[in-house]
C-alpha positions, 0 to 999 in steps of 0.5 A, a space after each residue: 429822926 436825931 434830935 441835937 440835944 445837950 451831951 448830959 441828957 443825950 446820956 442821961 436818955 440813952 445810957 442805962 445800967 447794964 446796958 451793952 455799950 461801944 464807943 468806936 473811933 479809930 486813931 481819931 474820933 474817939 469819943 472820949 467826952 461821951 465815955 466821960 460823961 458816962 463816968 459821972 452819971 456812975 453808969 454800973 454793969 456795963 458790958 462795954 464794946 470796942 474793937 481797940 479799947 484805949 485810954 477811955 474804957 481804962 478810965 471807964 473800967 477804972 471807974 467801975 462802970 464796967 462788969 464785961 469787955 467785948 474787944 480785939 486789942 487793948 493798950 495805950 497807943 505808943 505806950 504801953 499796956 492799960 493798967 486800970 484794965 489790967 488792975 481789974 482782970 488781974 485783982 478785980 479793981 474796982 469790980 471785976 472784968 469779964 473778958 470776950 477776945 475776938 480778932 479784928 476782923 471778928 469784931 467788924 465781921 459781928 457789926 455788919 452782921 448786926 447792921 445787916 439784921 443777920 444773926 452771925 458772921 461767918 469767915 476763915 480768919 479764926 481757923 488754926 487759932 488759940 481764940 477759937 478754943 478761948 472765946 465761947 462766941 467762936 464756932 466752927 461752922 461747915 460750909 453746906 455747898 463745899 464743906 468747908 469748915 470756918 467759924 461763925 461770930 454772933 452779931 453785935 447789937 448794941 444797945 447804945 452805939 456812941 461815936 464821934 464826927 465831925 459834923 452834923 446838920 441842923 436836921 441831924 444828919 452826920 458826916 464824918 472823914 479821915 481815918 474811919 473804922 466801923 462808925 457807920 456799922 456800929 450806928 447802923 447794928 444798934 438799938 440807939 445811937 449817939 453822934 457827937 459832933 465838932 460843929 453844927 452847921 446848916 448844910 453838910 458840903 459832900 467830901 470825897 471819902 467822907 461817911 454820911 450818917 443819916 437822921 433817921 439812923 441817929 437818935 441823938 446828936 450832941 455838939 461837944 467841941 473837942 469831944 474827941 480829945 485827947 484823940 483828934 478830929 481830923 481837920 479840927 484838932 490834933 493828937 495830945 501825944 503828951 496826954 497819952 503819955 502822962 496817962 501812963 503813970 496815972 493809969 498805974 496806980 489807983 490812988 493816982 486814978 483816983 484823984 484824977 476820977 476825983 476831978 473829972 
């Protein structure tokens, strides 16, 4: 069952060197004040999870918490590339990154295996693609009742999933709207989970549309208000387009990083 406990010791408990970690949010409810805290508690050998890696595994990477990426598409929305990523696989800066490319639906295809308690995945999307040949956790697998032959994906199962909502109740149970992405599957594949959330309110209202984390699929929630900034929370906060903007130049240049890092 969750416990609401303060965003400091949620990670603090759940976020362990050398952990397997996803951070998921898609367009919105980004949890960037959990990648945040990760990065001053100085969490080492990460392999971080994340089907569109943005601003904050740049930052997370930059800041040597991470040894291995596990993802489909990384950049700045709107921008451009993320240079304190590119800084590492390029010119191991700070460590080096170690890289495992899948396609989208690879990624969201391992989550539901692992929220399914499978061992793999199995789909066409891979077949005739450069990926299979790059990415050791792609196989071509033959289909037993008409030989076809597709690929198969090991599931994800993180050690920690972290995600961002919008609300949760005083028991621990979450909901979330607007654009959502694989939140519900990488909470449901992980040993541990975290939520941080808007508001704590006394009972969750049903929203049509809406995903309903329960309690007892949670370990931990955190009220973090503009936890997902500069991402937005739907109904809560807007996108800080001038946030993603000015990352750029930032992201850039390791001195500016650097003194950035310095003032988290």
């Amino acid at each position: 069952m969750a416990e609401l406990v303060s965003l400091h010791d949620a990670v603090a408990e759940l976020v362990r060197d050398g952990d397997t970690v996803a951070l998921e949010g898609f367009t919105h409810l980004i949890p960037f004040a959990a990648g945040h805290e990760i990065i001053r508690q100085k969490r080492r050998d990460l392999t971080l999870v994340r089907m569109t890696p943005d601003l904050v595994y740049d930052q997370l990477i930059g800041a040597g918490c991470a040894r291995k990426l596990i993802f489909s598409w990384g950049g700045n929305p709107g921008v451009g590339s993320l240079h304190r990523f590119r800084d590492a696989v390029k010119d191991s800066w700070p460590v080096p990154l170690e890289l495992e490319e899948h396609s989208h639906a690879g990624m969201a295809n391992r989550y539901v295996a692992g929220a399914s308690g499978l061992p793999f995945a199995v789909l066409r999307g891979y077949v005739g693609t450069d990926l299979v040949h790059q990415t050791e956790t792609i196989k071509p697998i033959t289909c037993p009742f008409t030989g076809e032959v597709l690929t198969a994906v090991p599931a994800l199962n993180p050690d920690v999933a972290i995600v961002h909502a919008q609300q949760a109740d005083r028991a621990g149970n979450v909901q979330l709207w607007g654009i959502v992405g694989v939140q519900k599957e990488a909470v449901l594949s992980a040993r541990r989970s975290l939520v941080t959330v808007e508001e704590v309110v006394d009972r969750l209202e049903p929203r049509p549309g809406a995903v309903v984390l329960p309690s007892w699929v949670i370990t931990r929630v955190a009220h973090v208000p503009g936890g997902a900034h500069p991402s937005y929370a739907h109904g809560y906060s807007v996108r800080d387009n001038e946030f993603y903007q000015k990352w750029d130049p930032i992201g850039r240049d390791r001195e500016a990083f650097t003194r950035w890092l310095e003032d988290l």
